[in-house]
C-alpha positions as CSV (number, residue, x, y, z in Angstrom):
1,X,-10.9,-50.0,40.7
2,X,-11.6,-47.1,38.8
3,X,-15.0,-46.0,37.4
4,X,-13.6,-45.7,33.6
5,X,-16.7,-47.4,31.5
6,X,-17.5,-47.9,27.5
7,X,-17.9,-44.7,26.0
8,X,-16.0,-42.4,28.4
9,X,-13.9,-39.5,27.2
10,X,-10.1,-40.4,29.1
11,X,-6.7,-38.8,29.7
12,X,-3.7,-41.2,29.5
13,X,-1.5,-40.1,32.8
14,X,1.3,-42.3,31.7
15,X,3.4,-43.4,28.9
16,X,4.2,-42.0,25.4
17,X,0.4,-40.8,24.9
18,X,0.6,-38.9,28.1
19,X,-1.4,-35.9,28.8
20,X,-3.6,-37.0,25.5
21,X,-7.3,-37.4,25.5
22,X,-8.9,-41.0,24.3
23,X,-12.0,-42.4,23.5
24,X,-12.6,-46.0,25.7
25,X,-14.0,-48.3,23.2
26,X,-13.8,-51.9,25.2
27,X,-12.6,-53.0,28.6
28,X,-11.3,-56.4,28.9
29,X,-9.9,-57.4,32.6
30,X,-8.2,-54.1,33.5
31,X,-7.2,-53.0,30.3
32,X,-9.1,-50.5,27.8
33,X,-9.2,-50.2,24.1
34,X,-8.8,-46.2,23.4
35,X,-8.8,-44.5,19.9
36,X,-8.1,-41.2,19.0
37,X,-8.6,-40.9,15.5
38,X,-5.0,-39.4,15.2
39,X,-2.5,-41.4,16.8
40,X,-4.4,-44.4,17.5
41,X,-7.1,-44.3,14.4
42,X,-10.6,-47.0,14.3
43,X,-9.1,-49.9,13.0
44,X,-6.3,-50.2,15.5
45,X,-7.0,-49.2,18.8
46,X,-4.5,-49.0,21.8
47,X,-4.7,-51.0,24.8
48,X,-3.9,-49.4,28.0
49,X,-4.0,-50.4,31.6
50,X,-6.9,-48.8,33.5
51,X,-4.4,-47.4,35.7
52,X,-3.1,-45.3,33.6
53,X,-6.2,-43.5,32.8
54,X,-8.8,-40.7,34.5
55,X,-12.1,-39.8,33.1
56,X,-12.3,-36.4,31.6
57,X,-15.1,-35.2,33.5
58,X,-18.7,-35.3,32.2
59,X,-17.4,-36.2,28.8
60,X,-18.7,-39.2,27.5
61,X,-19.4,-40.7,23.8
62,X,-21.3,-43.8,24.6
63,X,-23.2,-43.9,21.6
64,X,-20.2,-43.4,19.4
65,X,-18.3,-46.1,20.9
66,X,-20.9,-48.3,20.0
67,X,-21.1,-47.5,17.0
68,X,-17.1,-48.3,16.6
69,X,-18.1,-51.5,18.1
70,X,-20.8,-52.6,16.1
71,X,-18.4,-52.1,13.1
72,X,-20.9,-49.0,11.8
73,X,-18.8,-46.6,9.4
74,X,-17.1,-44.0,12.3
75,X,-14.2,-42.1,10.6
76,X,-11.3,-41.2,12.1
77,X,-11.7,-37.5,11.3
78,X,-15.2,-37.4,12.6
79,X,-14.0,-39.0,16.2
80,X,-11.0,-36.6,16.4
81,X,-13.9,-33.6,15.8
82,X,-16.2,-35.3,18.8
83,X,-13.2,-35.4,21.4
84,X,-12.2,-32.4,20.7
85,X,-16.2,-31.2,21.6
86,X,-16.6,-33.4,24.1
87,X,-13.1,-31.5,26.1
88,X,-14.3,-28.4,25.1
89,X,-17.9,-28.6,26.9
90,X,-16.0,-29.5,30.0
């Protein structure tokens, strides 16, 4: 299984959001909730087999995920901004 947690910063490695970098917001049984604040904004997030994802290394957003969770005010502009940091530290 892979080591893909709450908060982690991911790549999809298959399907249409290929090669796109995601926020992991919930993991239910295998599959992840990712958001992206463009494609895939807050309110709507994607599910996606773990499978199909890898952890952008060191990147991770844990306390902004939580926030999404808890339902605290997290635009979608601002979460497109933090990816794009979080990739760029890397």
């Amino acid at each position: 299984m892979c080591d893909i947690s709450v908060g982690d910063v991911v790549k999809a490695t298959a399907g249409r959001d290929k090669d796109k970098f995601f926020l992991v917001i919930d993991i239910e049984g295998g599959v992840a909730l990712i958001v992206d604040g463009k494609t895939r904004k807050v309110g709507k997030p994607k599910r996606k087999n773990v499978k199909h994802l890898i952890k952008a290394a060191g990147a991770s957003m844990k306390s902004d995920a939580e926030k999404i969770v808890r339902g605290e005010p997290f635009g979608n502009e601002r979460l497109k901004k933090a990816i794009a940091c979080a990739i760029q530290k890397n």
